[in-house]
C-alpha positions in Angstrom: -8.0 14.3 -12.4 -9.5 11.3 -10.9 -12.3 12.0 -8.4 -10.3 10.1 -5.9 -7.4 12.3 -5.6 -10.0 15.1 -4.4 -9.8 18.8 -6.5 -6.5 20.2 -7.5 -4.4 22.8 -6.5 -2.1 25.3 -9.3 1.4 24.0 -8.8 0.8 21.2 -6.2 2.7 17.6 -6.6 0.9 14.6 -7.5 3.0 11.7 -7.0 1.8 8.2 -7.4 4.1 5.1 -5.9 2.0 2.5 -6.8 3.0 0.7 -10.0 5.7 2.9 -11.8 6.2 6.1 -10.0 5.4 8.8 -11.4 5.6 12.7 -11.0 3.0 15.8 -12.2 2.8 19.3 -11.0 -0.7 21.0 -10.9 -3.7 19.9 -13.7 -1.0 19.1 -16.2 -0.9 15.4 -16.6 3.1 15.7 -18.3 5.8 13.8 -16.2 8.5 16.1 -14.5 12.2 15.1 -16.0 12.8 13.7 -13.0 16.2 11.1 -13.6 15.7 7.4 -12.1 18.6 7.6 -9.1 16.5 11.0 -7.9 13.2 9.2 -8.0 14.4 6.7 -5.6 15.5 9.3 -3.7 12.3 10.9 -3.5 10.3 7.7 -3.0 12.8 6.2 0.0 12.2 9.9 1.7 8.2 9.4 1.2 8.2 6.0 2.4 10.0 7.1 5.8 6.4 8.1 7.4 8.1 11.6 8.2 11.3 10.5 9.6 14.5 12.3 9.0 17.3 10.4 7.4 20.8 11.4 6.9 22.9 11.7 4.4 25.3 8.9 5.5 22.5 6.7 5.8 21.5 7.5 1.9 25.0 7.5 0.8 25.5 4.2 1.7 22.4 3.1 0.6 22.2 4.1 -2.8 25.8 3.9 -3.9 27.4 0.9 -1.8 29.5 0.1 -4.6 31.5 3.5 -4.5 33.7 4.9 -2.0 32.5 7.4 0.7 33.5 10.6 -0.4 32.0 9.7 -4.0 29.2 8.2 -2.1 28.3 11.6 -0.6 29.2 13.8 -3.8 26.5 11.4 -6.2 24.0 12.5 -3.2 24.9 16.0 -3.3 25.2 15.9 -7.5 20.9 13.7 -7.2 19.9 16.1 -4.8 20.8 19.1 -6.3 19.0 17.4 -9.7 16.3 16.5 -8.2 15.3 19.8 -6.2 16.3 21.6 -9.6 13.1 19.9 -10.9 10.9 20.3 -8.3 12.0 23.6 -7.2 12.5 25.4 -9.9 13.7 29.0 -10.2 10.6 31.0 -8.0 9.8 28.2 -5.6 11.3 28.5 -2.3 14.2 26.0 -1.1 12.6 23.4 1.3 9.0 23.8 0.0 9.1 19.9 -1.1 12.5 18.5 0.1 13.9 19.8 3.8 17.9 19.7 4.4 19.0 20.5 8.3 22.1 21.9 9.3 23.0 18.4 10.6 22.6 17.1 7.7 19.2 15.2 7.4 16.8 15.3 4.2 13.1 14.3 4.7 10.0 15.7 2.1 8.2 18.8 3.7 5.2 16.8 4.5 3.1 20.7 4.8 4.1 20.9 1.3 0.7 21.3 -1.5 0.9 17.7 -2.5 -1.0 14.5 -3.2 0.4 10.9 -2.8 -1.5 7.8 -3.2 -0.1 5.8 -1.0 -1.0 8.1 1.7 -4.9 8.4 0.4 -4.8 4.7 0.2 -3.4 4.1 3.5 -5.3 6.4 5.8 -8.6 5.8 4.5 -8.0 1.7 4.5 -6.9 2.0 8.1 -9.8 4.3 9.0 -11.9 1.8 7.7 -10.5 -1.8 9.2 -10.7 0.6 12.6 -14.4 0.2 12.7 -15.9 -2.9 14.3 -17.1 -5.2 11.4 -20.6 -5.0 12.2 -20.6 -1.4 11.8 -19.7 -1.0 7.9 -22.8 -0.2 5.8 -23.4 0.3 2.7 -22.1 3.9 2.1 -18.6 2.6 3.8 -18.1 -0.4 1.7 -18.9 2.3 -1.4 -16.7 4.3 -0.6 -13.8 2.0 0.5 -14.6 0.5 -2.8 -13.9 2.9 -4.8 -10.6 3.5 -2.6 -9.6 0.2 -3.6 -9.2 1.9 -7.4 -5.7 3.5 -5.7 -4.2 0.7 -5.6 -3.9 0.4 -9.1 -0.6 -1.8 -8.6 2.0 -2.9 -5.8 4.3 -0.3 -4.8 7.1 1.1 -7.2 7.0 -2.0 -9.7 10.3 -2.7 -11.0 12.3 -1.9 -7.8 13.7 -5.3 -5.5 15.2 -3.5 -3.3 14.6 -4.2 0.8 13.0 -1.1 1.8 10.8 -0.8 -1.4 10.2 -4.9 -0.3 9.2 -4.1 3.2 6.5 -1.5 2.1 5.4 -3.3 -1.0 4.5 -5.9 1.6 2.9 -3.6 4.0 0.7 -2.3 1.7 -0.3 -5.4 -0.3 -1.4 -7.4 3.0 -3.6 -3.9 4.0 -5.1 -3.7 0.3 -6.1 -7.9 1.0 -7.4 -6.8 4.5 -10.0 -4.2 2.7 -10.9 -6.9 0.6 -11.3 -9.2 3.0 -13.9 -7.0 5.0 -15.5 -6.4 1.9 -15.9 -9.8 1.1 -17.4 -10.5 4.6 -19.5 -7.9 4.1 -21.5 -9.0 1.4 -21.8 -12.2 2.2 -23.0 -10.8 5.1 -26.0 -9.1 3.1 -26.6 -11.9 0.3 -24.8 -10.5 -2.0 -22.9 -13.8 -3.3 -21.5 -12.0 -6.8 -19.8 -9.2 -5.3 -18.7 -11.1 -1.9 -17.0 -14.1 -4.6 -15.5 -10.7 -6.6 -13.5 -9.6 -3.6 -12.4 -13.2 -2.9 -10.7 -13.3 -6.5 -9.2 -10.4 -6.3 -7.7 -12.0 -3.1 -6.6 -15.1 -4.8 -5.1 -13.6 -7.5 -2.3 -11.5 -5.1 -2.3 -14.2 -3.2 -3.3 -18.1 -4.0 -2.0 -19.6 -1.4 -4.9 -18.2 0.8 -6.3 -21.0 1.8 -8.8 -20.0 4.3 -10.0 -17.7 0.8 -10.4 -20.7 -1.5 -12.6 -22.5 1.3 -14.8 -18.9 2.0 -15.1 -18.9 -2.2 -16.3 -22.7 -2.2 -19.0 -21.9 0.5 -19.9 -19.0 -1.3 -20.5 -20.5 -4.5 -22.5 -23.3 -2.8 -24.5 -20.1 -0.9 -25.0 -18.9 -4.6 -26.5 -22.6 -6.2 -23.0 -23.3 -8.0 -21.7 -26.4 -6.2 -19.8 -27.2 -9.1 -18.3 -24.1 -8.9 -17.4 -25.2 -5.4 -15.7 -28.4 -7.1 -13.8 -26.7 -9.1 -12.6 -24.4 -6.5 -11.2 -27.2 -4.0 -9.8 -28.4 -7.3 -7.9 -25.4 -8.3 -6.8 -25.0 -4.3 -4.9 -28.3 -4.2 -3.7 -27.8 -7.7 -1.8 -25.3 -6.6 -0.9 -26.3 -3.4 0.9 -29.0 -5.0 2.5 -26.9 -7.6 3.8 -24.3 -5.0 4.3 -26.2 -1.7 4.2 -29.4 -2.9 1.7 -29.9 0.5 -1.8 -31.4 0.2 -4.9 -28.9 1.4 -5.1 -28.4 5.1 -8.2 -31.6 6.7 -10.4 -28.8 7.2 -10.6 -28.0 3.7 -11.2 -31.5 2.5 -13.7 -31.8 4.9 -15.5 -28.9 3.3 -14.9 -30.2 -0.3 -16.5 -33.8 0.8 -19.1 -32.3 2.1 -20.2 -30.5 -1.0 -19.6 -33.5 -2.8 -22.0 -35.0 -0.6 -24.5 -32.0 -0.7 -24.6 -31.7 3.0 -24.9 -28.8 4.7 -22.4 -26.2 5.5 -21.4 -24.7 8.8 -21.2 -21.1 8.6 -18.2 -19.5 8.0 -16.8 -16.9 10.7 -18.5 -13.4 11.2 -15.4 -12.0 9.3 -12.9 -13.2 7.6 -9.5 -14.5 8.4 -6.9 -11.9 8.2 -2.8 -12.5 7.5 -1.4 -13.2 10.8 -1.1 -10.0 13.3 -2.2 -7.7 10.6 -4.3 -5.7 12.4 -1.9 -5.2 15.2 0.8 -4.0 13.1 -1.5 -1.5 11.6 -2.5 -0.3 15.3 1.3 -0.1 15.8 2.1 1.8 12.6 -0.7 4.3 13.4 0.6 4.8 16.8 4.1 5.3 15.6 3.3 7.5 12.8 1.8 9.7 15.0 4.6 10.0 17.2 7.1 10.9 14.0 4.9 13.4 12.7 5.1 15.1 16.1 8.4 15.2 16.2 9.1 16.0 12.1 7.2 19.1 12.6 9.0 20.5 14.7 12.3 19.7 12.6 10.5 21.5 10.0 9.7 24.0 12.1 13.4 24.6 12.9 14.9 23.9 9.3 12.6 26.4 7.9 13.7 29.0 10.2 17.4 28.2 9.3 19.6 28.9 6.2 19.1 25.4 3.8 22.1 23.6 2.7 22.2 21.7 -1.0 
């Protein structure tokens, strides 16, 4: 057990959604037999951010191509599966997946269980929340090793839109972190690690250009102007290749003037984030809040009520 998914618990679930999806119970590192069509129903329930969903909504997203009364059976037939698995004989119905008498599923979020997504998310959100000039050195430690849960983008292999949306989400808060920590350490004069961070950056995402200009600074920061060339060079390349577009004045303008050897301007206090990233995470936060509110006290009710398959 990795030091990053904390100490384990006899029995608990540890799911991971980031790159295959995958599915242990307690120490024991064996996959549960858990069939593909009730994996997707298990990771569209944990991506809802404790939101009911009904079963007409599922239905119809899962099995468009059949009609509505088989629709709802290969629910009913998944779901049965699936809790089979995950609630075996001896475990209580609705200890991992809730049914209400209305007919909404969601996962018992007060369930023993571990999800990476959700250690990912929480502490990379906790951590953009702090003013830049507060992170020290413990913080960019510790959202470093963080970083190590995002091993891959969310549930490789699966194209569909609300695996899309969330893959999305996710990647552009992963390339905030490493934006920070990138700022960071060129903050403190640490060129290496700071050009690390801006690679890792590049490589999700080289169309960054406002990256490839902080990485050609940074290598002239660290004595490597020809480094610097041969960043400008690989930005246009594939500017060309992708957008067929030439770099953006600014960026020229940098790349003459290493050519040049002049000197640099200083590059902002941090970092240049994706558009409105930070306020969607501020609305995300807010609205999460609200839906756990309300999902607890569905639980609260659903447990008190006979469950339905």
């Amino acid at each position: 057990m990795s030091p990053l998914q904390g100490p384990d618990a006899a029995g608990r679930l540890h799911i991971t959604l980031f790159g295959s999806m995958r599915i242990s119970r307690g120490a024991s590192e064996r996959e549960l037999p858990i069939a593909r069509s009730g994996k997707a129903l298990l990771a569209y329930l944990l991506l809802q951010r404790h939101r009911m969903v009904s079963r007409e909504l599922l239905s119809e997203l899962f099995w468009q191509t059949q009609t509505r009364s088989q629709a709802r059976s290969c629910l009913s037939t998944t779901l049965w599966r699936l809790r089979d698995v995950l609630e075996p004989k001896g475990v209580e119905r609705g200890t991992y997946v809730i049914s209400t008498s209305s007919g909404e599923l969601s996962f018992n979020w007060q369930s023993e269980h571990w999800l990476d997504i959700a250690a990912f998310q929480s502490r990379a959100e906790r951590f953009l929340a702090q003013p830049p000039e507060a992170l020290d050195s413990a913080g960019a430690r510790q959202m470093t090793q963080s970083l190590g849960l995002y091993s891959s983008d969310l549930l490789e292999g699966i194209y569909d839109d609300w695996a899309l949306r969330e893959r999305e989400r996710l990647r552009a808060l992963h390339s905030a972190c490493l934006a920070r920590l990138m700022a960071y350490y060129r903050d403190q004069g640490a060129y290496e690690q700071s050009l690390e961070f801006g690679r890792q950056i590049l490589y999700a995402d080289p169309l960054r250009e406002e990256i490839h200009r902080e990485l050609m600074r940074l290598y002239v920061a660290a004595g490597q102007r020809a480094a610097a060339v041969r960043q400008y060079e690989s930005c246009r390349a594939i500017l060309a290749e992708e957008l067929a577009i030439a770099p953006m004045e600014e960026t020229q303008t940098l790349y003459r003037q290493i050519v040049e050897g002049a000197a640099l301007a200083r590059s902002d206090p941090d970092l240049h984030l994706p558009d409105g990233v930070l306020e969607r995470l501020k609305l995300a936060l807010l609205d999460y809040e609200r839906s756990r509110a309300q999902l607890e006290e569905v639980i609260a009710k659903a447990l008190g009520s006979p469950d339905t398959a």
